[in-house]
C-alpha positions in Angstrom: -56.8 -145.0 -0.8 -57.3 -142.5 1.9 -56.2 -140.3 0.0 -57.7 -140.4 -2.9 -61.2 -140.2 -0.7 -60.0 -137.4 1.5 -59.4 -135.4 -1.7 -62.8 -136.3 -2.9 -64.3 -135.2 0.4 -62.3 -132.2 0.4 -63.7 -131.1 -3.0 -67.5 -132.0 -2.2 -67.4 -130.2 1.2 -65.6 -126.8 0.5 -68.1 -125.3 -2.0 -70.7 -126.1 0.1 -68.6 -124.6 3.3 -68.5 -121.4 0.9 -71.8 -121.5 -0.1 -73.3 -121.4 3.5 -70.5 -118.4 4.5 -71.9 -116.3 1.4 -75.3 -116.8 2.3 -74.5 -115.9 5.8 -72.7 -112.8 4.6 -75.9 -111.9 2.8 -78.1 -112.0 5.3 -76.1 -109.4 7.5 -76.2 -107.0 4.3 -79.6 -107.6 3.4 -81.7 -106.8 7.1 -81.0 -110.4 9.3 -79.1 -108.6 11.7 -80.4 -105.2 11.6 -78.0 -102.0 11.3 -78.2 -98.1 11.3 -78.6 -96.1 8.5 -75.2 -94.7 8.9 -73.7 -98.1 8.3 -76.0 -98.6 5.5 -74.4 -95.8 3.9 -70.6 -96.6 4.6 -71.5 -100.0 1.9 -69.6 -99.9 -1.1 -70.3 -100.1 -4.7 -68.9 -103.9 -6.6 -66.2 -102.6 -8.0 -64.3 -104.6 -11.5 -61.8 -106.5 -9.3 -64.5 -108.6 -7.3 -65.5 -111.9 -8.0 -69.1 -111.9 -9.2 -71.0 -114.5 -7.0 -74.9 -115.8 -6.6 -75.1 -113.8 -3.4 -77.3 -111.4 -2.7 -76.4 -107.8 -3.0 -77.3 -104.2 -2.7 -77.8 -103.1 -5.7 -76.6 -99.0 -7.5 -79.8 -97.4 -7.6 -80.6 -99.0 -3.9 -77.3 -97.6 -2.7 -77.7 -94.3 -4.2 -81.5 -94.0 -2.6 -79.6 -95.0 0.8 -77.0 -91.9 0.5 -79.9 -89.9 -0.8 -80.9 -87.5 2.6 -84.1 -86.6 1.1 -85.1 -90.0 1.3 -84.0 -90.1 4.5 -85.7 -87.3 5.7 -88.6 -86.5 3.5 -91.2 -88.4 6.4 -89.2 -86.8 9.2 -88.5 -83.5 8.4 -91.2 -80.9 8.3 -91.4 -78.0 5.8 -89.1 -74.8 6.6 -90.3 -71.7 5.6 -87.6 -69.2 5.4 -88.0 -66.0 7.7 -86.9 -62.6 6.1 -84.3 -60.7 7.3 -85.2 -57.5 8.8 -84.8 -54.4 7.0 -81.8 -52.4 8.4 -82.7 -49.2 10.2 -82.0 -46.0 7.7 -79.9 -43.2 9.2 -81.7 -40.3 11.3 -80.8 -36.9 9.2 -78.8 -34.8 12.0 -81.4 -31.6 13.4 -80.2 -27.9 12.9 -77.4 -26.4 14.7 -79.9 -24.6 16.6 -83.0 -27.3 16.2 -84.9 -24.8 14.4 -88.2 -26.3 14.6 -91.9 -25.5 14.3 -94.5 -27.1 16.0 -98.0 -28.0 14.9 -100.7 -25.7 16.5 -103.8 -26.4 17.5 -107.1 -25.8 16.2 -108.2 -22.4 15.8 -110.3 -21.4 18.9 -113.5 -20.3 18.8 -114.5 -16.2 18.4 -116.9 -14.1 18.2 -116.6 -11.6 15.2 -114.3 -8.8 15.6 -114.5 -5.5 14.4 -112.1 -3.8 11.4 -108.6 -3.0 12.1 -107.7 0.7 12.8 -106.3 2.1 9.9 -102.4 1.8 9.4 -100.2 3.1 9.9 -101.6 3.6 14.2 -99.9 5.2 17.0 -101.8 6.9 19.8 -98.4 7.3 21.7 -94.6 8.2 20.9 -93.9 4.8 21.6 -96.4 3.0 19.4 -96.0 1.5 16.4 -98.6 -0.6 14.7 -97.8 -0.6 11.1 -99.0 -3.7 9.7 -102.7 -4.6 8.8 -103.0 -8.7 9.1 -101.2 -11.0 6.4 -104.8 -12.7 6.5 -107.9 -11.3 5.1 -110.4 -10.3 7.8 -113.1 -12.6 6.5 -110.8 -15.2 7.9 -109.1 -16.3 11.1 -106.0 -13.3 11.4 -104.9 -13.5 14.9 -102.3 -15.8 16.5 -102.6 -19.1 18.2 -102.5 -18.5 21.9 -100.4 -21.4 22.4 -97.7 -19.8 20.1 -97.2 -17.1 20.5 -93.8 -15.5 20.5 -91.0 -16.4 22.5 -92.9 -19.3 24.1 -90.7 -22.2 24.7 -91.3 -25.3 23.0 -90.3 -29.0 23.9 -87.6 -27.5 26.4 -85.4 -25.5 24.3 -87.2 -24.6 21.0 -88.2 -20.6 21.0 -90.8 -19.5 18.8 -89.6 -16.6 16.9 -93.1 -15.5 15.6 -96.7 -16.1 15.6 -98.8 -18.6 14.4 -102.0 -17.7 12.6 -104.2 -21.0 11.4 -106.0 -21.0 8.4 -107.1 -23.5 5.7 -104.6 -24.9 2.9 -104.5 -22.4 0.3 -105.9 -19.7 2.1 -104.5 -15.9 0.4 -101.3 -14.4 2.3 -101.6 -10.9 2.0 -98.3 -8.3 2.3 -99.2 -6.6 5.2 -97.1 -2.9 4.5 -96.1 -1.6 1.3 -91.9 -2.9 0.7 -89.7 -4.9 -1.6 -89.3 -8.6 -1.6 -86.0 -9.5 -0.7 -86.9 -13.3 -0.5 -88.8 -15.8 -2.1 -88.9 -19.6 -1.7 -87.3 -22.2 -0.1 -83.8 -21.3 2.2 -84.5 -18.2 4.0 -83.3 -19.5 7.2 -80.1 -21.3 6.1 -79.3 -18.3 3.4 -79.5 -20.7 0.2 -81.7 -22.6 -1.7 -82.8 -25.8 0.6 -86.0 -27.8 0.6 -85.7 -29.1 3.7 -85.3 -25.2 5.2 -87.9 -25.0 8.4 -89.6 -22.5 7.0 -90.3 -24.8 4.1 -91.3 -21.9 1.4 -91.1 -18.7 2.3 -91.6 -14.9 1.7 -89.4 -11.9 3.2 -90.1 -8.4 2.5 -88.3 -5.0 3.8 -90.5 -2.4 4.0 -90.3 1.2 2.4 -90.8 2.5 6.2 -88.5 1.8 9.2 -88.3 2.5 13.0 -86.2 4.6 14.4 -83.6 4.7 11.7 -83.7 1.1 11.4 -85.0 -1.1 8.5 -88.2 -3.3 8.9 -89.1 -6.5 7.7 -91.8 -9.0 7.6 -91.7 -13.1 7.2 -94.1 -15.1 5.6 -93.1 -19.2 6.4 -94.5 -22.3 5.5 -96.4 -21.3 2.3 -97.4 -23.6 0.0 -97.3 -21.4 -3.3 -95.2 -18.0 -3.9 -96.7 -16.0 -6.2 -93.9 -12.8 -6.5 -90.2 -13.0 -7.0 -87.2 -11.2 -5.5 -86.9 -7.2 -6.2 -91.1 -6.7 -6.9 -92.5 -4.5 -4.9 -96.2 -5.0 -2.9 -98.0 -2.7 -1.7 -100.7 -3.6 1.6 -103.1 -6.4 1.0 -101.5 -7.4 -2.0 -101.2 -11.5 -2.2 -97.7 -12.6 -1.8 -98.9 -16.7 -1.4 -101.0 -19.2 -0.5 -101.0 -21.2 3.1 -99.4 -24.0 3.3 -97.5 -26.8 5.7 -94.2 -26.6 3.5 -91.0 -26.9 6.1 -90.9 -28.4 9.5 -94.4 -28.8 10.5 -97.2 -31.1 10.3 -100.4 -28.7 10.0 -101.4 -25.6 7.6 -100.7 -22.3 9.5 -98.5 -19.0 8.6 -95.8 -18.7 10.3 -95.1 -14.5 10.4 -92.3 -12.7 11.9 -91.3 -9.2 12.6 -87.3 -7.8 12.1 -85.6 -4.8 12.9 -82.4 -3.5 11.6 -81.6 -7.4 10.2 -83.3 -9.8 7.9 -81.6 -12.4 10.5 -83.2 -14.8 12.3 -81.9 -13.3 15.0 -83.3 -10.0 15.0 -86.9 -10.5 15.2 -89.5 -8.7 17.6 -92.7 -9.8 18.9 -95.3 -9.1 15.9 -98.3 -8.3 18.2 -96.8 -4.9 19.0 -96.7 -4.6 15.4 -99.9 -5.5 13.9 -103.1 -3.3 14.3 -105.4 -4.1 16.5 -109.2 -4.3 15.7 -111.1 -1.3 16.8 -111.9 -0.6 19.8 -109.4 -3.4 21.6 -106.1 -2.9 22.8 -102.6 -4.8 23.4 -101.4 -6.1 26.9 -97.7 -6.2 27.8 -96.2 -7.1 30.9 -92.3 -7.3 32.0 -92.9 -10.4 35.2 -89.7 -10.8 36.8 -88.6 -12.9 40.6 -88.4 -11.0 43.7 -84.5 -9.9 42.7 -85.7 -8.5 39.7 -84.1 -10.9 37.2 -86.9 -11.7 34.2 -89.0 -15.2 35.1 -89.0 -17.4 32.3 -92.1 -19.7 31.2 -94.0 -18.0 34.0 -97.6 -18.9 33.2 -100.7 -16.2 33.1 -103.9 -15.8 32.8 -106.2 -12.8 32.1 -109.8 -12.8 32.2 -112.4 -10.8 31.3 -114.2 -9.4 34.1 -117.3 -9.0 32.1 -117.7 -11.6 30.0 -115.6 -14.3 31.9 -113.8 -15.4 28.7 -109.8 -16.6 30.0 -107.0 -15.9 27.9 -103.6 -17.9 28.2 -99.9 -16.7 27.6 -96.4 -17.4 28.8 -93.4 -15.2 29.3 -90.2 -15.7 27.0 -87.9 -18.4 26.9 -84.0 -18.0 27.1 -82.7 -17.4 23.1 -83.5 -15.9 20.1 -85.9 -13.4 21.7 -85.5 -9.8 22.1 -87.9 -7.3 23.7 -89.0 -4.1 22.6 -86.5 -1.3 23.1 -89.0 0.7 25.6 -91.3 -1.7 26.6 -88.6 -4.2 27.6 -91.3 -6.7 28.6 -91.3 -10.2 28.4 -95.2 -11.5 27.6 -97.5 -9.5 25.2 -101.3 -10.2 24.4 -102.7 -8.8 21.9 -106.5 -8.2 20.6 -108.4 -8.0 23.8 -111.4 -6.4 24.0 -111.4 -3.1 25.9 -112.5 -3.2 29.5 -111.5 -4.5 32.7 -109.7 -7.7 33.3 -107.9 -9.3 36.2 -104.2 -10.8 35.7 -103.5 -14.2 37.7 -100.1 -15.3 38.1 -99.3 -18.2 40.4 -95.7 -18.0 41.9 -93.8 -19.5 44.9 -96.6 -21.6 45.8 -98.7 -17.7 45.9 -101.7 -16.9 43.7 -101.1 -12.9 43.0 -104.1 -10.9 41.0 -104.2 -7.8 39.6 -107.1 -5.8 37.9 -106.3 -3.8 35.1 -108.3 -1.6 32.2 -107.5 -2.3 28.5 -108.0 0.9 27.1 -108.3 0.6 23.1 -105.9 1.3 20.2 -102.6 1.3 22.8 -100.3 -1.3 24.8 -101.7 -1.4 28.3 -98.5 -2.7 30.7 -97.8 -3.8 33.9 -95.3 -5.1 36.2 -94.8 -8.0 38.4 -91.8 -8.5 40.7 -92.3 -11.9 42.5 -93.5 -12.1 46.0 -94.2 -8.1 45.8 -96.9 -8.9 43.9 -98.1 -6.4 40.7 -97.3 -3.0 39.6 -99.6 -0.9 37.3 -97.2 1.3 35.5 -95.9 2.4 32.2 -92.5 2.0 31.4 -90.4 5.3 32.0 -89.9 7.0 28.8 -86.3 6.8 27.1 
């Protein structure tokens, strides 16, 4: 008999003992007993080998909105806006062997009119020779910058070769001696056709005249047009090209050289003893050197004009591609100043040194400095 009712006891009481443990298993899934969202996750779909039961459960689409991160994150993570990646740096082209380079000049300065050229060619002495009328009409600026002039040295180690004469874009270039053009276009100073040449496009000419039984030519650099081709022949005044800021430079401005012998960078000349002065003004040249005689180099100077008080400003050479004139042998030239008196100031060795001199017209009017002994008013001896 007991038994029979522990057996019926037995089967009342154990479906309700597993009853109460399901819903107590519940409860933890379902939020009595809170747990993190990682553990949330880790719960695992029913799969075909449970026993279905009447207990609560989590159900798919619940589970997969649990595993979702963007549900999890959508309220707590802001918006990311993506940064751009920095453009790489682009490769620096390599300068010239011999960094070749141009500068920009500065404006034109300010002049009163000047008189006609004399008539070319013009040599009051044996060792004259002022061939060339002006690549630039006379109705327009035709005289060099007097911050470039030639053989001033630029940015440390950057001699200027020729002179700079400013002038508006597409102002006439004019041959300035009757010759052959032996260049035209981009390339003269590398020998081959080359945009990126520093003297962007360009004009050379060898003249029908020479010095000394040596050829002569003329460079026009940094034109903008080129109006004649190779083997035509100019004569004076005729147009050759426009101005222009072609090359390696950031203004309009000719760029004009003077060679001997060579069409070779190398073998150029300082073009104010070459071009003819306006009448009635004259050329300074000077060879300034240090107390032992050896040439001073960047040696500032200044020569003003005793009547009127105007200043003008020059440099001697720097060490390269420079050479002076066979006789004159100097190292600083001025050209188109006025005739009358002047005085020269140099500053050297913590000295101020002046010197008055008289520009007489139509010649090259020279003098000599040697360092600490001061100036010396002399021409050159003759060859």
């Amino acid at each position: 008999m007991v038994t029979t009712a522990c057996k019926k006891i037995a089967v009342l009481f154990i479906p309700l003992f597993i009853a109460g443990l399901s819903l107590l298993v519940s409860g933890c899934q379902v939020g009595l007993f809170p747990q993190s969202t990682a553990a949330a996750t880790t719960i695992s779909e029913p799969t075909a080998t449970h026993t279905p039961d009447n207990s609560p459960k989590l159900t798919a689409a619940a589970l997969e909105a649990a595993q979702s991160p963007t549900a999890v994150l959508e309220f707590i993570t802001p918006e990311i806006t993506p940064t751009p990646t920095p453009a790489l740096p682009t490769a620096t082209p390599l300068p010239d062997p011999l960094r070749f380079v141009f500068p920009t000049p500065r404006p034109a300065p300010v002049s009163s009119w000047r008189p006609p050229g004399y008539p070319v060619p013009w040599a009051q002495t044996l060792n004259d020779h002022f061939y060339f009328s002006r690549p630039i009409a006379a109705d327009q600026v035709n005289w060099p910058l007097q911050d470039y002039r030639y053989g001033g040295d630029f940015f440390g180690d950057i001699i200027h070769t020729g002179v700079d004469i400013p002038a508006p874009l597409g102002t006439p270039v004019l041959a300035v001696g009757p010759g052959k053009v032996v260049w035209a276009g981009y390339g003269l100073y590398r020998g081959y056709l080359d945009e990126t040449d520093p003297y962007g496009m360009a004009v050379a000419i060898q003249h029908d005249f020479g010095w000394q039984n040596q050829k002569l030519f003329t460079v026009y650099g940094h034109l903008s047009e080129v109006s004649v081709i190779i083997g035509q022949h100019l004569e004076s005044g005729e147009q050759l090209g426009l101005i222009g800021e072609t090359g390696r430079v950031t203004g309009p401005h000719l760029h004009f050289e003077v060679r001997l012998d060579e069409n070779s960078f190398f073998s150029t000349r300082n073009p104010e003893l070459w071009l003819v002065p306006p009448q009635g003004w004259g050329v300074l040249a000077g060879r300034v050197s240090n107390s032992g005689g050896v040439l001073a180099e960047d040696q500032n100077i200044i020569v003003t004009s005793i009547e009127s008080g105007q200043n003008w400003f020059s440099r001697t050479y720097g060490q390269g591609a420079v050479i002076p004139d066979a006789y004159y042998k100097e190292n600083l030239v001025i050209g188109d100043l006025p005739a009358g008196s002047y005085r020269i100031r140099i500053a050297y060795a913590g000295h101020n040194f002046e010197e008055t001199i008289e520009i007489l017209p139509g010649v090259v009017n020279y003098f000599y400095f040697y360092g600490l002994d001061g100036f010396k008013l002399a021409d050159p001896p003759q060859p």
